[in-house]
C-alpha positions as CSV (number, residue, x, y, z in Angstrom):
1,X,51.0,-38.8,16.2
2,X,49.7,-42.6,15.7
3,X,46.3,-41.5,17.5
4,X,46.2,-38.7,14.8
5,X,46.8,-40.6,11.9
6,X,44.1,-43.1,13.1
7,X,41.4,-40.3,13.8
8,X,41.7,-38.8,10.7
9,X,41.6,-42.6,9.0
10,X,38.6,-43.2,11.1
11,X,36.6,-40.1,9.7
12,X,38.4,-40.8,6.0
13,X,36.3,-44.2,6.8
14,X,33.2,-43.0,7.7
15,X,33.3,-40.9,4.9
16,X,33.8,-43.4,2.4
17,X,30.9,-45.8,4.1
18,X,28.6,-42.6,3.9
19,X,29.4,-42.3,0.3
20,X,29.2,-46.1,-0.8
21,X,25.7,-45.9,1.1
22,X,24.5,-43.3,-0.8
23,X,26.0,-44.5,-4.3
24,X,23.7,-48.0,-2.8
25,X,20.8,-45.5,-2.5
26,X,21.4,-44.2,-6.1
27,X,22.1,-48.1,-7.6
28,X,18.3,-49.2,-6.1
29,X,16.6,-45.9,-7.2
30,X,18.2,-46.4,-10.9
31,X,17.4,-50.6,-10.8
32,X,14.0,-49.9,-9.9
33,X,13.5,-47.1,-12.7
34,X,15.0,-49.7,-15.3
35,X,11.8,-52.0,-14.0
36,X,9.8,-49.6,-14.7
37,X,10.8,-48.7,-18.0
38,X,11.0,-52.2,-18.8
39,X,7.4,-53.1,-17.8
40,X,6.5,-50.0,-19.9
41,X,8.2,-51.4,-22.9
42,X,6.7,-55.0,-22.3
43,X,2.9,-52.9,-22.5
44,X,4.3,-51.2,-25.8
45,X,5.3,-54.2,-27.0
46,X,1.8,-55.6,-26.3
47,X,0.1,-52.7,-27.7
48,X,1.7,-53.0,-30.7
49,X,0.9,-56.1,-31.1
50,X,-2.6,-55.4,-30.6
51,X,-2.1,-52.9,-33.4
52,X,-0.3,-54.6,-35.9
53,X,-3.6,-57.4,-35.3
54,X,-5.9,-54.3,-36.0
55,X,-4.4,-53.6,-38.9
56,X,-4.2,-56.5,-40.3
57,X,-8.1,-57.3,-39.7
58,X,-8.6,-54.0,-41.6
59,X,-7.0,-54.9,-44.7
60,X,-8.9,-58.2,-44.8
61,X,-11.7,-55.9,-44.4
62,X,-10.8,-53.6,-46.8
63,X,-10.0,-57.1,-49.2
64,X,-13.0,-58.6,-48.9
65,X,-15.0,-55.0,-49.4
66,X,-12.8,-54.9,-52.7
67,X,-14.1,-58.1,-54.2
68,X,-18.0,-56.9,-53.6
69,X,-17.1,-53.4,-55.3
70,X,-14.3,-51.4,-56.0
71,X,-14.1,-47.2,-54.7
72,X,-14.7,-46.7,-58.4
73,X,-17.8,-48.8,-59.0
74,X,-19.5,-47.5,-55.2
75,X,-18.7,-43.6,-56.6
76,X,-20.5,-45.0,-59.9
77,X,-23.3,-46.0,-57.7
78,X,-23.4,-43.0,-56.1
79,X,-24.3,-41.1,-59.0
80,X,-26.8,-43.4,-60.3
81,X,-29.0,-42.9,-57.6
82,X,-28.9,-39.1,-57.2
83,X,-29.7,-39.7,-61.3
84,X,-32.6,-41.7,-60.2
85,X,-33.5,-39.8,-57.3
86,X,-33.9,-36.5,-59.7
87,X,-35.9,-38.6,-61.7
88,X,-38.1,-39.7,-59.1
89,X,-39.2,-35.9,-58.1
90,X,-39.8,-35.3,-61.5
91,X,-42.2,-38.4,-62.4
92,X,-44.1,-37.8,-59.5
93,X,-43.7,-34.0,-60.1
94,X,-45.5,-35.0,-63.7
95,X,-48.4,-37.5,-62.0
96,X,-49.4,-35.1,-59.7
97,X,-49.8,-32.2,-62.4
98,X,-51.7,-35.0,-64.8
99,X,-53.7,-35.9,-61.7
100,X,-54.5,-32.8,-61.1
101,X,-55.6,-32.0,-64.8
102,X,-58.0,-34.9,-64.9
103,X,-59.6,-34.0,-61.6
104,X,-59.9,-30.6,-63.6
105,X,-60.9,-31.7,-66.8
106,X,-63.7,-34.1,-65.2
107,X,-65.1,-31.5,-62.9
108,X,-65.2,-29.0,-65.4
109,X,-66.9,-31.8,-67.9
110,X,-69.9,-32.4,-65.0
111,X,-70.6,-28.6,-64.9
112,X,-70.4,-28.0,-68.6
């Protein structure tokens, strides 16, 4: 009966190392996944970084744009060409029509 009792406490053994080998196994696999996601939140990190610097550099940007003109001023701008853009086309519209009189009116005077 002793030979029994130590067989089966010799498989109960090897069992129990299998086991605690395998839980080993699973310990590394998991340490090196927690590496992994802590080198990925060390490059978020960075990146963010990166982005809150972006950011920033914008609304210096955006600042120094301000104190040149303001939205409202550029939108006033805006329209102020298109006004003088119209009124481009028409003064040359009217020169070419007076020019074109002239050339008429002197022509007509040499045949007359």
């Amino acid at each position: 009966m002793g030979e029994d009792k130590q067989n089966g406490w010799d498989q109960y053994s090897k069992l129990v190392l299998k086991e605690l080998e395998v839980l080993g196994a699973s310990v590394t696999a998991l340490r090196e996944e927690i590496n992994g996601l802590r080198e990925s939140i060390t490059e978020m990190k960075g990146n963010s970084t990166h982005t809150l610097n972006a950011i920033a550099e914008m609304k210096q940007w955006k600042e120094k744009l301000d104190e040149v003109a303001s939205p409202t001023q550029l939108s006033e701008l805006f329209i102020e060409v298109e006004s003088l853009k119209i009124f481009k086309t028409k003064a040359v519209t009217v020169f070419v029509v007076v020019q074109f009189a002239i050339t008429t009116l002197i022509a007509l005077s040499k045949y007359f």
